[in-house]
N, C-alpha and C positions, 0 to 999 in steps of 0.2 A: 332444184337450185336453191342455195343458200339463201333466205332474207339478208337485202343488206344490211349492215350494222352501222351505226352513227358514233363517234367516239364525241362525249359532250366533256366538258371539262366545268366541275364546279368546288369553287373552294380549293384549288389545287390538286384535287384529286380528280381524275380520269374514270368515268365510268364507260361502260359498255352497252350498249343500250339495242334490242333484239328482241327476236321472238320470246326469250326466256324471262324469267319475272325481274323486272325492277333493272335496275342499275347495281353491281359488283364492282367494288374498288379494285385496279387492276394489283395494287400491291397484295391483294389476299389471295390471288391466281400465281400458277408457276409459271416459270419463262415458257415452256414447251406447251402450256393450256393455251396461253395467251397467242404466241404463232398462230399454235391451231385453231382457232376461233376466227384468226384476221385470214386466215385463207392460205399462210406461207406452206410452199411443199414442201414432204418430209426428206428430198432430198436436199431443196436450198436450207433447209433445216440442219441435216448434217454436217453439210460442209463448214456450216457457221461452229458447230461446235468442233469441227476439225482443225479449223484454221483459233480458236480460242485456243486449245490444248497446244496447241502449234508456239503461239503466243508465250503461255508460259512456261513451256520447257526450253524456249529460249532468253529466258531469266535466268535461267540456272547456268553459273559458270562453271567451269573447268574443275573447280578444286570440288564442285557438287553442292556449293552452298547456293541456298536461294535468296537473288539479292532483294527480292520484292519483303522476305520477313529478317522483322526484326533480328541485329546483332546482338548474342549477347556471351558475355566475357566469359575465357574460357578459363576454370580454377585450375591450377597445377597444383600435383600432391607436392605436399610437405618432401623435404629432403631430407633425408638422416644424416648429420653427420657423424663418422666412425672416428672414433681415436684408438689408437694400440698406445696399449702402457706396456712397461715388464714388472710386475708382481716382485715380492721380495724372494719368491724361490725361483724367480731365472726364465719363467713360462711368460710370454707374449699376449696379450688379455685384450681383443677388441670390441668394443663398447659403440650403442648407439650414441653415447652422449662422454662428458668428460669428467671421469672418476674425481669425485672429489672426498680427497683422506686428510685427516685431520690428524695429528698428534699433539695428545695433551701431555706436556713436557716439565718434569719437576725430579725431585730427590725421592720426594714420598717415604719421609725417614720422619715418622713412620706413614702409612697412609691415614686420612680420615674421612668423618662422614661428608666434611665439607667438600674433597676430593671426588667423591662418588657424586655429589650434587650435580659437579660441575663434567662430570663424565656425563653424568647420565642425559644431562640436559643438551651434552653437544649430538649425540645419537640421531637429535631430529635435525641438524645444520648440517650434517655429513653423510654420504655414500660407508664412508667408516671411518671408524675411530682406533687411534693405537695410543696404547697408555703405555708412555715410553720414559723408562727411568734411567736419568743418569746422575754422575756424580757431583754434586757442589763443591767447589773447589774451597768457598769461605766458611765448610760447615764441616763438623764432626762426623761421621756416619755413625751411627746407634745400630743400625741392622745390615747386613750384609747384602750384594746384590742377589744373592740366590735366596735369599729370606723375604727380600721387601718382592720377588718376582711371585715367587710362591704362594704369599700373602694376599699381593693381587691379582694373579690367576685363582684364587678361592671365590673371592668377591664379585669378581665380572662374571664368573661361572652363573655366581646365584640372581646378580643383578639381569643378566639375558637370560635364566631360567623362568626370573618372578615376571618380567616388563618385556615381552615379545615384540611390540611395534619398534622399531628403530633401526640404526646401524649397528652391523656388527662390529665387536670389538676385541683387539688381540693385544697382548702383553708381550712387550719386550723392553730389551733394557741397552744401554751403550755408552759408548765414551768417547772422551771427546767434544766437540761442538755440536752444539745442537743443531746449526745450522745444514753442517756437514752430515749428519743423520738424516735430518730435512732432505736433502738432492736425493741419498741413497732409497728411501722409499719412496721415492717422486709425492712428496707430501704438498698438497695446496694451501695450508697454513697451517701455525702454531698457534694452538689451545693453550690460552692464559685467564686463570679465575683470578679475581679483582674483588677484594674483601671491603677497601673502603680507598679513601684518597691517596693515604700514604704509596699502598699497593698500587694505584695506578702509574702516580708519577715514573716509578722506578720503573714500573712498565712499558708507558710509553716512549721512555728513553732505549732500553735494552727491543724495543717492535721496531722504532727508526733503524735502530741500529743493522738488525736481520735485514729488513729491505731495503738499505744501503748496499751492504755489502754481499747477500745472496739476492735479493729479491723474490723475498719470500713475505708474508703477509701474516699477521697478529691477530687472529680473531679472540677477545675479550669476555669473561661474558660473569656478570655481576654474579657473585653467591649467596645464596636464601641466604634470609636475614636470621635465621638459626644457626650460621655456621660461619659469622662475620666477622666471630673472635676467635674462632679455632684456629690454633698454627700448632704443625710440627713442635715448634720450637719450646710452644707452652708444654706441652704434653712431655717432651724432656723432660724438662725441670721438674716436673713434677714428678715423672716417674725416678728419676735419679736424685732427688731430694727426701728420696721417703714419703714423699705422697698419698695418700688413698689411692690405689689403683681401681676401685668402685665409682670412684668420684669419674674418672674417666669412659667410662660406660655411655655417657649421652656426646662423646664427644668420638671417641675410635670403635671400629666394629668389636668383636667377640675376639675374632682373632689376635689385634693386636693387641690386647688387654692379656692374656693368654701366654704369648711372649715377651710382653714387658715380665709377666710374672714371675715366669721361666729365668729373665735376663737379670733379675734382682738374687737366686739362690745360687749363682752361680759368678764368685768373687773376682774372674777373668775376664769374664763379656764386657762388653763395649761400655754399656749401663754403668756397671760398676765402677769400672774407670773413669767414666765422664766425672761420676762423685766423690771418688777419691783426688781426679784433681783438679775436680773447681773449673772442668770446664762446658759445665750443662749451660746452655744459655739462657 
């Protein structure tokens, strides 16, 4: 038979105290050591751990959550949402997100480098860009639409040749309101470069205007300050006044340099005319 054992209590802590050496904190014994030492049977043993497990499977409700552990918040994935647009050739086009196209909208009579600045730099604002030329009703035309289109299908060619990060960009040309061009390529707004003050006002007046009457939006956007005094208009005058067509090199690409040339030997072109009669701007 068993020596009996004394349970003394010092300091909080519970020793055991027996034939065996010393006193043992009961916290450094396991539950089932400790029973067995005080004499409990292995079957009142069992049941104790039957009716425990009994215990906590009746924690767990219905839906299988355990309500004894912590809740914690369940993340939902992200939602895409889809838009379908229709493409300018007719085809249905759905997207995780919503297409946003740009059109930089001018005469581009003739184009320059100031033009390309402001191309180039909307590429990173836009899903894509269309360099869309139409006619000015208060201006001459110097180049033809199939010449100023030509011209800038060369350039945008070489510009997404040389500068690969960005939006893609396509050349087209129209007539009519721009605004009315706007709906037709479901465009999210119109690309306007902004030289200095003058250039704004007029601008801000003709962007109310657009989304007044379409509700369509004027995205703006200042041009390097190398290209603040460049306009169309100079570049006229000067080609139809007898100008240095060299002088014009730091100001229009190769090409248009090329057909001003062309448009000065030849007494019928538009060029020639503007300065026969006085009306180059």
């Amino acid at each position: 038979m068993d020596t009996p054992r004394d349970i003394h209590v010092s300091r909080g802590v519970s020793l055991l105290k027996g034939p065996d050496r010393g006193g043992v904190p009961m916290q450094g014994r396991s539950r089932v050591e400790t029973h067995q030492r005080r004499g409990v049977p292995d079957a009142q043993l069992s049941k104790r751990r039957s009716d425990s497990a009994a215990s906590s499977a009746s924690e767990v409700d219905a839906m299988g959550c355990n309500r004894g552990a912590p809740v914690r918040p369940t993340r939902m994935p992200p939602v895409k949402r889809l838009t379908t647009m229709r493409v300018p050739n007719g085809d249905l086009v759905t997207n995780s997100h919503t297409h946003h196209l740009g059109i930089y909208t001018g005469s581009f009579d003739p184009i320059t480098f100031g033009h390309l600045d402001i191309l180039r730099r909307s590429r990173k604002l836009f899903d894509e860009v269309v360099l869309a030329i139409g006619r000015n009703p208060n201006k001459e035309a110097m180049f033809t639409f199939e010449q100023r289109v030509d011209i800038a299908q060369q350039l945008v060619s070489e510009l997404l040749a040389s500068e690969k990060d960005g939006a893609p960009i396509r050349v087209e040309h129209y007539a009519g309101l721009t605004v009315d061009y706007a709906r037709t390529v479901n465009a999210s707004a119109i690309i306007r470069g902004i030289r200095n003050i003058t250039d704004l006002a007029a601008e801000c007046q003709l962007a109310i205007t657009n989304r007044q009457v379409a509700g369509i939006e004027t995205v703006f956007i200042v041009t390097g300050e190398n290209f603040a005094y460049t306009s169309s208009s100079l570049i006229k005058q000067i080609a139809a006044l007898g100008g240095s067509l060299d002088a014009l090199a730091t100001l229009v690409p190769p090409q248009v340099v090329e057909a001003l040339a062309r448009m000065r030997l030849d007494p019928s072109s538009a060029l020639s005319r503007l300065a026969r009669d006085g009306l180059a701007e």
